[in-house]
N, C-alpha and C positions, 0 to 999 in steps of 0.2 A: 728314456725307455730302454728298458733288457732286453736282450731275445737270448735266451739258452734250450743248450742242443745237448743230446747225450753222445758221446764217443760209441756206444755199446749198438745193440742191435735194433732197438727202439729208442727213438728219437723222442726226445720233449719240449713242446714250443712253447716258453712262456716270454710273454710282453706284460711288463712290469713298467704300467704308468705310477713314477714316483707322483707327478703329482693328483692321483688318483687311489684316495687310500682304502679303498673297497674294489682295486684292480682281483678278479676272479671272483668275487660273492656276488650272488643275487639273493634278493629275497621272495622267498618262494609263499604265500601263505602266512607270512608270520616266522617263518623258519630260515635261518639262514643256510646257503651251498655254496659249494667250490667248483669250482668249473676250468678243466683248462685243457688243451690236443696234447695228442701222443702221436706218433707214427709209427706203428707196429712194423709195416716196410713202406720201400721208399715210394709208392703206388700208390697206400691207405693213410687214410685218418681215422681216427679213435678221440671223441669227445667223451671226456670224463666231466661226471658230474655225480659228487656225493654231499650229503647232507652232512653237515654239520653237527646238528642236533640243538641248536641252541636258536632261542628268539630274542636273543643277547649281540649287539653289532660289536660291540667290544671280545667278546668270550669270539666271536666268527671271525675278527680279527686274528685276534691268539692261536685258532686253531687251524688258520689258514696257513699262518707265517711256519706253524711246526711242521703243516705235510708240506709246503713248499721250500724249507731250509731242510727236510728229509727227501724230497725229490732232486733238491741242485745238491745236495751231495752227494744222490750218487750217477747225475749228469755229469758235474768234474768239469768245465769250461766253458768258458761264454762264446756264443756265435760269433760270426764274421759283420 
């Protein structure tokens, strides 16, 4: 398991169970989401959770791994 943290002013927690290959999706309805914290400051949390748009576990795969390899890029290091 990952844990990555952003350098910048909000913070990003993500725990990435390798062996868990639907780590952040749930299925809502039929519909697949992403779901993961932020910490806007060091006080608050911010539960993000956006749809997908797909009732496809494959395509919720795909479009999880883009906004999460687009979030740790520009997080920039892995935690302690």
């Amino acid at each position: 398991m990952k844990n990555l943290v952003s350098t910048q002013s909000e913070e990003l927690a993500l725990r990435i169970d390798d062996s868990n290959l639907n780590h952040h999706l749930w299925n809502n309805n039929g519909t697949w989401w992403i779901h993961y914290t932020v910490y806007p400051t060091p006080v608050t949390v911010e539960r993000i959770r956006n749809s997908l748009k797909t009732k496809s576990l494959r395509e919720a795969r795909s479009r999880r791994d883009e906004i999460l390899d687009e979030l740790l890029g520009k997080a920039g290091r892995l935690a302690a």
